[in-house]
N, C-alpha and C positions, 0 to 999 in steps of 0.2 A: 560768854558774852560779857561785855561793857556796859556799865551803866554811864550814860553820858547826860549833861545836864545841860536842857536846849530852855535861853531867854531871849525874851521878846522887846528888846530893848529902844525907847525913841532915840530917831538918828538927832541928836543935840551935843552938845559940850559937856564935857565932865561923867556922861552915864557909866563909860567903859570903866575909868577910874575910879566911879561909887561901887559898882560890883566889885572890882579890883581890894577894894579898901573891905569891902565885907570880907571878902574871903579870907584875905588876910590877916584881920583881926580873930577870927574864927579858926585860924590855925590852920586854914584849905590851903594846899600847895596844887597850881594850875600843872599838869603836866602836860595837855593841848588845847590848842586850842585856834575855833576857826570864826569867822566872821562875816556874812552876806548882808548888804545893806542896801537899803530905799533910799528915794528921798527924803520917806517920813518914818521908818522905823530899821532894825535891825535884827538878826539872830544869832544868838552867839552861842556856840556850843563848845560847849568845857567837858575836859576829862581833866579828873581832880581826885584824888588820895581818899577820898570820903564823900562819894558822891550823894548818903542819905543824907549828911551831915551840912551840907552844902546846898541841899535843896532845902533843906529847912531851916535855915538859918536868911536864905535867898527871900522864901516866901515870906518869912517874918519882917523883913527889912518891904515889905511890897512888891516886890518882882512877879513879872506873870514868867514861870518857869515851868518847863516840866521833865521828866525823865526820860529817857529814849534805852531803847536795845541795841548794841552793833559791835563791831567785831573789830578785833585788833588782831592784824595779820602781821607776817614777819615777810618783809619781801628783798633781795638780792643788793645791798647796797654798795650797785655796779651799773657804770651806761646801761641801759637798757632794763633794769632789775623789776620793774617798777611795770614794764608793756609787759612782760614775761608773764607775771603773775596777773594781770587784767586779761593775758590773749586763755590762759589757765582756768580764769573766773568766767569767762563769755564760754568756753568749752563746756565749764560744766552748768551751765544755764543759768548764772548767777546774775544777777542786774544790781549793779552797784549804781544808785541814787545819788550819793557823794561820797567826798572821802577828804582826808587832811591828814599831815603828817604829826607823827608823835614826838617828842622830844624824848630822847634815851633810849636805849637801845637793852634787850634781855642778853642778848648774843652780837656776832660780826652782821647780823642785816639791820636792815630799816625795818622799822615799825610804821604802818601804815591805820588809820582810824577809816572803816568802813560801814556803809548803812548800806542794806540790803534791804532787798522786798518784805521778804521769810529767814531772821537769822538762825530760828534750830534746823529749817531745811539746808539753809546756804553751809553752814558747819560741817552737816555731813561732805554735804559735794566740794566745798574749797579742804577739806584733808583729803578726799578721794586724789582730788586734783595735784598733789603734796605742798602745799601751803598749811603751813604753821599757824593756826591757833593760838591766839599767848591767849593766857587763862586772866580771870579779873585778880586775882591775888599778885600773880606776876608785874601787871598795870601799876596797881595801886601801890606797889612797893617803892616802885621807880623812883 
């Protein structure tokens, strides 16, 4: 599993850049990242090289942040690669909540960031299914 770092950010000017500017100063290298927003707030979820490190550094600057569990899958980067491995996850009774893509690659597929219901049950059933697990060390290397 991934440790992924989910903030509660208000929808205004300049907040994406204030995170942006911590992390960076703190030596965090963003490697994904996804963003949902209101008219009055936003949530942005980071996978990042040091995700303890980044949460605490987050909270200390004020942030309401917290940690999440989800899975980084390796899927087919080919027309179609992408249903293949969702028609694989719906087979083996997985329910994917969201998802967003990763930047860099372990091997020739895509990397894919996925949040599940249950990730220690989804793990077993997405390798039953043969979908690729990349491991957190693999992640955070990138």
């Amino acid at each position: 599993m991934i440790k992924q770092i989910s903030l509660f950010l208000e929808n205004k000017k300049g907040r994406l850049a204030h995170v942006c500017r911590v992390l960076g100063k703190a030596d965090i290298n963003i490697r994904a990242l996804s963003i949902a927003d209101t008219t009055d707030f936003g949530v942005l979820r980071l996978i990042v090289n040091d995700p303890r490190k980044a949460y605490d550094i987050l909270k200390e600057n004020g942030f309401a942040v917290s940690i999440t569990n989800v899975l980084a899958i390796e899927v087919a980067d080919i027309p179609g690669g992408l249903s293949c491995a969702l028609d694989k996850l719906e087979l083996a009774g997985v329910n994917v909540e969201y998802m967003y893509a990763f930047i860099g690659t372990t091997s020739q597929d895509a990397l894919v960031i996925i949040r599940v219901e249950n990730p220690e049950t989804a793990i077993e059933y997405v390798e039953k299914a043969g979908i690729k697990v990349v491991q957190e060390d693999e992640i955070y290397s990138l």
